[in-house]
C-alpha positions as MATLAB code, in Angstrom:
seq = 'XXXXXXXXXXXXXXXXXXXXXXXXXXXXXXXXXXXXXXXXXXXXXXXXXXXXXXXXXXXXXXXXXXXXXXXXXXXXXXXXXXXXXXXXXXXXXXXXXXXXXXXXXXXXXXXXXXXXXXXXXXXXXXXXXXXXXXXXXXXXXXXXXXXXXXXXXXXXXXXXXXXXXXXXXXXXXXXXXXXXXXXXXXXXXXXXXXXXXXXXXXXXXXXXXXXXXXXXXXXXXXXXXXXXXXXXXXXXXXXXXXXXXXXXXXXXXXXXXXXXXXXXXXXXXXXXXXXXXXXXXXXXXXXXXXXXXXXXXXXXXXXXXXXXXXXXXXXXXXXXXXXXXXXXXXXXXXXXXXXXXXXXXXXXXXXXXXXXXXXXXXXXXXXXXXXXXXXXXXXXXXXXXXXXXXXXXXXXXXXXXXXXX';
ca = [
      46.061    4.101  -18.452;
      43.301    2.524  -16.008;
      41.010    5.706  -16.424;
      41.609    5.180  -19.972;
      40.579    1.524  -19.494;
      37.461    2.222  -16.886;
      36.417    4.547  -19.996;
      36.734    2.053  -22.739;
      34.874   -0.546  -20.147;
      31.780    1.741  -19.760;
      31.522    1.897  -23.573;
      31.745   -2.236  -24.240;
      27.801   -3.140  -23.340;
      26.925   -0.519  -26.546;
      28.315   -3.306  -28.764;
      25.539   -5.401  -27.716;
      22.619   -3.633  -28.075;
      20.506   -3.934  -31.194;
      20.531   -0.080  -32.583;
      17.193    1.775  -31.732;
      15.713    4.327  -34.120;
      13.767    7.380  -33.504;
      10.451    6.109  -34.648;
      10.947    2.175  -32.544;
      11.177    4.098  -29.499;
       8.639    6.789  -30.446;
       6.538    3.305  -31.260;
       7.437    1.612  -28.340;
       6.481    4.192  -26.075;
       2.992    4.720  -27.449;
       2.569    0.960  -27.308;
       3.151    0.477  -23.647;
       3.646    4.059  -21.669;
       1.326    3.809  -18.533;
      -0.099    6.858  -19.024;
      -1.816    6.065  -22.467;
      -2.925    2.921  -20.886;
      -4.680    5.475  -18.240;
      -5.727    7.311  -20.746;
      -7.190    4.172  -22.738;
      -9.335    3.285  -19.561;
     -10.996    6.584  -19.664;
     -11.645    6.479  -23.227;
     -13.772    3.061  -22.669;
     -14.860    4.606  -19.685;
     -16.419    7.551  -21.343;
     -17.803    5.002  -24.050;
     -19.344    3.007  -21.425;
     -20.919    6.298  -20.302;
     -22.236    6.432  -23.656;
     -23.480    3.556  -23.430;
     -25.856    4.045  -20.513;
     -27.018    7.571  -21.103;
     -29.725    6.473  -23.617;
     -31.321    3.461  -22.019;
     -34.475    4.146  -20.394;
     -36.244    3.469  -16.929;
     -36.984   -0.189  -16.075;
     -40.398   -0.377  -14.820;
     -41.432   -1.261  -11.085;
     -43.275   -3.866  -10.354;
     -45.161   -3.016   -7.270;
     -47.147   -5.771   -4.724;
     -49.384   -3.801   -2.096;
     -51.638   -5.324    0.623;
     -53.894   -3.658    2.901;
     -56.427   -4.153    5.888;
     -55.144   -6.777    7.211;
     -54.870   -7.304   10.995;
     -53.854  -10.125   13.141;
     -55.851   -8.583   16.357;
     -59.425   -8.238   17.838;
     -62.427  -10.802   17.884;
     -63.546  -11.646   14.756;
     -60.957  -13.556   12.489;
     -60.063  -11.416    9.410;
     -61.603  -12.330    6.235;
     -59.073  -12.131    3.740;
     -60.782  -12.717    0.575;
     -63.877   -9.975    1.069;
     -61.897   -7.733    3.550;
     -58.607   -6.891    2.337;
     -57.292   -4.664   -0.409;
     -54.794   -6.843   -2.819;
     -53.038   -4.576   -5.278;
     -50.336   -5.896   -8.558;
     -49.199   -2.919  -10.802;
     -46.494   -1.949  -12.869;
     -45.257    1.262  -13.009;
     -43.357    3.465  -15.946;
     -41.181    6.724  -15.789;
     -41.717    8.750  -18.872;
     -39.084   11.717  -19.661;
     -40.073   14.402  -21.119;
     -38.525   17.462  -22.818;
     -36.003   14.861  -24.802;
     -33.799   14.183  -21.906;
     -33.087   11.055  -22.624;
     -31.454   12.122  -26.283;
     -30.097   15.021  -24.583;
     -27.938   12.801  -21.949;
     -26.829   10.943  -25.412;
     -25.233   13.814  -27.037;
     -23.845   14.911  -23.514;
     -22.348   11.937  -23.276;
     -20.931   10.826  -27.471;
     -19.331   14.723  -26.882;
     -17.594   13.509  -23.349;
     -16.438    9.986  -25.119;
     -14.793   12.893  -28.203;
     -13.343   14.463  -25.180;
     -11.847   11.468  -23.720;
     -10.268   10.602  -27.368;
      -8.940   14.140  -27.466;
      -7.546   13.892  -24.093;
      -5.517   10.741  -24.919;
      -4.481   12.057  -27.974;
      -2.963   15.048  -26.589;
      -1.121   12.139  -24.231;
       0.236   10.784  -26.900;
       1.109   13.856  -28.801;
       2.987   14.752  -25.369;
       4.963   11.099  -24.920;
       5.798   11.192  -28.576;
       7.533   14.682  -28.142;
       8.975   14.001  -25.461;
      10.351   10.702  -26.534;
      12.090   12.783  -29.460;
      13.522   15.515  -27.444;
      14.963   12.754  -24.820;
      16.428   10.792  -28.070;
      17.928   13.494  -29.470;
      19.512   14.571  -26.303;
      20.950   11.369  -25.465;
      22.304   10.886  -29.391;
      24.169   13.988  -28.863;
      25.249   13.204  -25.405;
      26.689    9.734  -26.593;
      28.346   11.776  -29.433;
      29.923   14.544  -27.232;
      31.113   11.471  -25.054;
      32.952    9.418  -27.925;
      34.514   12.595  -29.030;
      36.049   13.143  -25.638;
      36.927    9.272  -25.231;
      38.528    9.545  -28.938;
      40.808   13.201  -27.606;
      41.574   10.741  -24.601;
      42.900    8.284  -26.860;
      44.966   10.554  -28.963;
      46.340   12.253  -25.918;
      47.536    8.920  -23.960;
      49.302    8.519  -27.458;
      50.828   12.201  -27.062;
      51.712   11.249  -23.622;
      53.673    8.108  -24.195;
      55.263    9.982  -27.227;
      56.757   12.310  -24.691;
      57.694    9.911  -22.436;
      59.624    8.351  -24.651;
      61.543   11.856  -25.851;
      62.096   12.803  -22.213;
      63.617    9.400  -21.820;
      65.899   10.107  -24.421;
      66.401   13.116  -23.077;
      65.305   14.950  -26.467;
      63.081   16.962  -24.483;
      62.425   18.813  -21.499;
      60.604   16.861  -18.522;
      58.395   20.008  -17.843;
      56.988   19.600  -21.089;
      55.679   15.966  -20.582;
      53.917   17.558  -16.859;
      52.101   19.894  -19.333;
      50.618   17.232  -21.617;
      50.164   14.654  -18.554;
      48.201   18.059  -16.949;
      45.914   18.303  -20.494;
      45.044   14.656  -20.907;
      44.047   14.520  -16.888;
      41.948   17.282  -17.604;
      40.312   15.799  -20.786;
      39.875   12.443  -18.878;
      37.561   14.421  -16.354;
      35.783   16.146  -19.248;
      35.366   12.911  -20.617;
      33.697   11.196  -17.486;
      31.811   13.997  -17.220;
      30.353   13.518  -20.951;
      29.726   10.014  -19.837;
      27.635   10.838  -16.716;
      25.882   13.279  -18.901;
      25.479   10.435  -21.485;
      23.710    7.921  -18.803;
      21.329   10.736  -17.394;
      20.570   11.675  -21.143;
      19.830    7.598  -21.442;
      18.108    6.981  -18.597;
      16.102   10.532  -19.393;
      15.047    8.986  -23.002;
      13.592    5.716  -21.322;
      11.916    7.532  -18.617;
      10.134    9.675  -21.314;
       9.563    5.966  -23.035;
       7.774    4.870  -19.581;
      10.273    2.183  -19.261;
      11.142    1.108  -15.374;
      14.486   -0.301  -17.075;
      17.374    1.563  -18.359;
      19.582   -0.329  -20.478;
      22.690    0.535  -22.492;
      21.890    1.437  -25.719;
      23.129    1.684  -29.247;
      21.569    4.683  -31.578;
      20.215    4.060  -35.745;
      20.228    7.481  -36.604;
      22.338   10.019  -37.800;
      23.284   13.240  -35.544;
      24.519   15.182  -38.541;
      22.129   15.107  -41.509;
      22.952   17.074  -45.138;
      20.681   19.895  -46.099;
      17.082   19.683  -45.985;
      14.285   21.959  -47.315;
      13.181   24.925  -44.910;
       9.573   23.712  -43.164;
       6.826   26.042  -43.644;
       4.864   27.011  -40.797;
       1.001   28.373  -40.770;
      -0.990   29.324  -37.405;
      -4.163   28.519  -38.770;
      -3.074   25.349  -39.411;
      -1.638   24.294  -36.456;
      -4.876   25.422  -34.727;
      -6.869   22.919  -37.269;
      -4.369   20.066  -36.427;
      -3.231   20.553  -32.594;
      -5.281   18.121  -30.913;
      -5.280   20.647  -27.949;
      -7.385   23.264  -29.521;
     -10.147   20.656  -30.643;
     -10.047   18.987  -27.324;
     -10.914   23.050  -26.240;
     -13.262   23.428  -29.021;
     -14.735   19.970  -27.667;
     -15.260   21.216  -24.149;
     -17.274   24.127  -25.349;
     -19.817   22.068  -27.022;
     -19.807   19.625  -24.364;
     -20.660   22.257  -21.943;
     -22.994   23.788  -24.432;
     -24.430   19.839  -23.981;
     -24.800   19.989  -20.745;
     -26.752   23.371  -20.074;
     -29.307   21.893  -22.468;
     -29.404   18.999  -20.844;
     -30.230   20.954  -17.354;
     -32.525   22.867  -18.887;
     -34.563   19.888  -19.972;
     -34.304   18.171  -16.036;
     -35.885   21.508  -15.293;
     -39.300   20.212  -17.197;
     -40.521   17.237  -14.871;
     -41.394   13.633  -15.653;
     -44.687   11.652  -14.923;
     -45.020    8.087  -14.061;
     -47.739    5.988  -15.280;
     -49.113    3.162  -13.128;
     -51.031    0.367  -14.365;
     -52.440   -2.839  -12.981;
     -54.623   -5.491  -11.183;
     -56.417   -4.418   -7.891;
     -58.868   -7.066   -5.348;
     -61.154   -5.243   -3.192;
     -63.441   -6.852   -0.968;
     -63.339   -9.462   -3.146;
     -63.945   -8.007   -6.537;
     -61.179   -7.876   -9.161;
     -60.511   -4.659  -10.696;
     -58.361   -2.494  -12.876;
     -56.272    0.056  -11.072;
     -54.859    3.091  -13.698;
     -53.025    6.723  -12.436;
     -50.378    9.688  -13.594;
     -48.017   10.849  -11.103;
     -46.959   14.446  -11.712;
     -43.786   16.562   -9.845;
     -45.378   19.865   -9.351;
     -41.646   22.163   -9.512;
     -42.883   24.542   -7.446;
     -39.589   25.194   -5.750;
     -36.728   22.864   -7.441;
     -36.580   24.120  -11.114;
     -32.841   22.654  -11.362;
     -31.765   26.378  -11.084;
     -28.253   25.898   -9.981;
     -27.674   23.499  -12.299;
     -28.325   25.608  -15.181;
     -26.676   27.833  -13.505;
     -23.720   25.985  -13.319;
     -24.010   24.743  -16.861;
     -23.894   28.060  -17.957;
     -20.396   29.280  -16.081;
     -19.202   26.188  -17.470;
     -19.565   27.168  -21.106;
     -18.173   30.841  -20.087;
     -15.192   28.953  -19.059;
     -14.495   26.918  -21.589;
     -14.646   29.530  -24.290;
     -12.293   31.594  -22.586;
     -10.138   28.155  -22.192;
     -10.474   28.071  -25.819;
      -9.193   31.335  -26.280;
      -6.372   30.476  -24.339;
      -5.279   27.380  -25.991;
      -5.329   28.884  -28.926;
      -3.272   31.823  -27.892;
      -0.703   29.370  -26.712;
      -0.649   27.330  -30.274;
       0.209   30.989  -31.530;
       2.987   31.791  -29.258;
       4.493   28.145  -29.079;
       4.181   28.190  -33.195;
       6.135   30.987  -33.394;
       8.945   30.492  -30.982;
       9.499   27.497  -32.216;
       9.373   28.437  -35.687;
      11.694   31.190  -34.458;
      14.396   28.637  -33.013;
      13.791   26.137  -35.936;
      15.193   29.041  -37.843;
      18.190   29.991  -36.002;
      19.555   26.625  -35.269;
      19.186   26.090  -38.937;
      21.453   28.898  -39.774;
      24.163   28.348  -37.178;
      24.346   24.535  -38.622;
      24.185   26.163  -42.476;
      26.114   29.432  -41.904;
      28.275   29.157  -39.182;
      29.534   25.668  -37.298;
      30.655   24.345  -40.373;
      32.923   26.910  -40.624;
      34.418   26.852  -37.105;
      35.210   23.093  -37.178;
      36.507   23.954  -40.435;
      38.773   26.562  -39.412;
      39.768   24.424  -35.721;
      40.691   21.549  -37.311;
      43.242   23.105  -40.388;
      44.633   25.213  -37.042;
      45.119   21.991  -35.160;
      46.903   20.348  -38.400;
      48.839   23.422  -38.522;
      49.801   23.071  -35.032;
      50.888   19.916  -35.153;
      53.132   20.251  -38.491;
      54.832   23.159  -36.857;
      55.485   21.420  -33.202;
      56.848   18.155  -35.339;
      59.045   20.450  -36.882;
      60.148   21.853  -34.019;
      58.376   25.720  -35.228;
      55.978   25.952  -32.459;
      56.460   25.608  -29.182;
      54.505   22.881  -26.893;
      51.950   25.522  -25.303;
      50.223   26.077  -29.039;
      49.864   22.854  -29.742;
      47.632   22.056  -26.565;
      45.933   25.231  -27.269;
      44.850   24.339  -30.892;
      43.681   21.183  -29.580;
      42.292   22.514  -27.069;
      40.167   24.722  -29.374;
      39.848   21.934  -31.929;
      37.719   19.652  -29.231;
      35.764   22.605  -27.911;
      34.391   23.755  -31.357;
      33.846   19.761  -31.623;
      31.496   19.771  -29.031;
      30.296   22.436  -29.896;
      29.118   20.902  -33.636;
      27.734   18.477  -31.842;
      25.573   20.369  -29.187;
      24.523   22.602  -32.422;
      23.457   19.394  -34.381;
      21.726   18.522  -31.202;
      19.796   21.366  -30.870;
      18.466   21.955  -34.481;
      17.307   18.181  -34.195;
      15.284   19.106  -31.315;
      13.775   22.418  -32.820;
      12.872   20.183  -35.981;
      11.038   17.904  -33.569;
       9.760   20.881  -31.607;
       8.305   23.015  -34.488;
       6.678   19.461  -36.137;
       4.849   19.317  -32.827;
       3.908   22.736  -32.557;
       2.038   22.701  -36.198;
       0.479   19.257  -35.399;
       2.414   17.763  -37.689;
       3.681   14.768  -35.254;
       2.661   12.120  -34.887;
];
């Protein structure tokens, strides 16, 4: 009676909590995970990028003096024997550089938004997964908890016949023996249950891991087959235009390289005093690329691009492949729940009635009793791992077309 007690304490804080559903904690998790904060940063990060790539050079302002000398015999005369120079001077790009670092940098800030939307895509899944996993943990565990129940009830029946002495004390060791062994099935469900918890608030980026109560419903009625379509998915799965993205960023960037191959000039411009007269002072400054062409650069810009095409090729081989397995478990889960567990519980549960009518009336003999049960909580579970996993290959397979979120 006290493990049935420590059980029924472990399961009290639940009748607290307010009841979370699927979408609060999906919501909750892209509100405040730290890793779409991280992500966030480098979005505005990127942006600020963007914002810097097109401003152009500030001039320099340049103040020159020569001749002078504060040695020999004859004081320096400043005013007819010095040079006095005040000029501004101006980088010019050429070859469209500077709206070439633009588009370089508006395709790195579309990266950056790709990159935190795959994030989210990624916490969102795996908030579902978690949620469905701890929903049928906590299910699996209240079933046990409820067999416990019953069986303390068989127990103390027994206990009451042996007392009598209607019945033989072997038979009360046997069901003693089954309801120890469900009791340890039972706190094994509920260890199961708090890693499946604290596994669904991890995924939620949460450093807190509260009881909790669950809104939705485990075992749903019938629902329409999805339809699934590669082509689709590769339209829609923020991971294959965050690929397509890096190919046109890298196409960005060789153009870019190519136009720092084509130099700039800087114009100069100003006021000049030369033994004492005032004059203009005007001039171009050239780079002559003689040896520095930006050649491994390019070079580099180009391997880039080879890379992310075949990274493109990739991803989208890996949309294909993750499409169809998932489409491929989406569809067998769905027919075990349709074709198949419905049945067994079915069929456990009119053998465990059966059981029990015959034992009451004294037809069946103790052994067959605790083996329809037996069966009766193991095809339970059962349901309830199958519910589990067709939940999960729902989630999966809205994922893998880019249907979520």
């Amino acid at each position: 009676m006290k493990r049935l007690l420590a059980i029924l304490a472990c399961a009290l804080p639940l009748a607290a909590q307010e009841p979370l559903t699927l979408d609060a904690a999906v919501r909750a998790a892209l509100e405040t995970h730290p890793l779409l904060a991280e992500g966030r940063q480098r979005v505005e990060s990127a942006r600020g990028q963007l914002r810097q790539a097109p401003l152009t050079f500030n001039p320099k302002l340049i103040l020159q003096a020569e001749n002078y000398r504060n040695w020999g015999a004859r004081p320096i005369q400043t005013s007819r024997e010095t040079d006095d120079f005040a000029y501004l001077q101006q980088t010019f790009e050429t070859a469209g550089k500077r709206g070439k670092r633009a588009e370089l940098a508006s395709r790195g800030l579309r990266a950056a938004e790709l990159e935190l939307e795959v994030l989210r895509r990624n916490v969102a899944r795996d908030v579902s997964l978690a949620y469905w996993a701890a929903l049928g943990a906590q299910k699996m565990r209240e079933l046990l908890l409820e067999s416990v129940q019953n069986f303390q009830k068989i127990v103390e029946y027994h206990e009451i016949r042996v007392r009598e002495g209607a019945m033989a004390e072997n038979d009360l060791l046997r069901v003693r023996l089954e309801l120890g062994r469900i009791e340890l099935a039972a706190n094994n469900a509920a260890l199961e249950a708090a890693r499946a918890r604290i596994e669904l608030f991890r995924a939620m980026g949460r450093a807190e891991f509260p009881e909790v109560r669950f809104a939705e419903t485990l075992q749903a009625g019938a629902d329409e087959p999805v339809l699934w379509d590669e082509r689709e998915a590769l339209e829609r799965r923020p991971e294959a235009l965050l690929a397509r993205q890096r190919v046109e960023q890298a196409r960005a960037n060789l153009v870019l390289q190519q136009a720092n191959a084509r130099p700039n000039f800087d114009a100069l411009f100003g006021y000049k005093r030369s033994m004492g007269e005032n004059t203009l002072i005007a001039g171009l400054q050239y780079d002559l690329p003689v040896l520095n062409r930006n050649q491994g650069n390019i070079q580099s810009a180009a391997a880039e691009i080879k890379a992310a095409e075949a990274n493109l090729a990739a991803t989208e081989a890996i949309i294909r492949a993750e499409v169809q397995a998932a489409a491929a478990e989406y569809q067998t889960r769905r027919r075990q729940i349709r074709e198949l567990v419905g049945r067994l519980v079915e069929g456990a549960g009119e053998t465990s009635k059966v059981a029990q009518a015959a034992y009451r009336l004294g037809g069946a003999d103790l052994l067959r009793l605790l083996d329809a049960e037996r069966l009766r909580i193991e095809v339970e579970l059962v349901n309830y791992r199958a519910w589990m996993e067709y939940r999960q290959s729902q989630e999966v397979l809205a994922y893998a077309l880019g249907v979520k979120p």
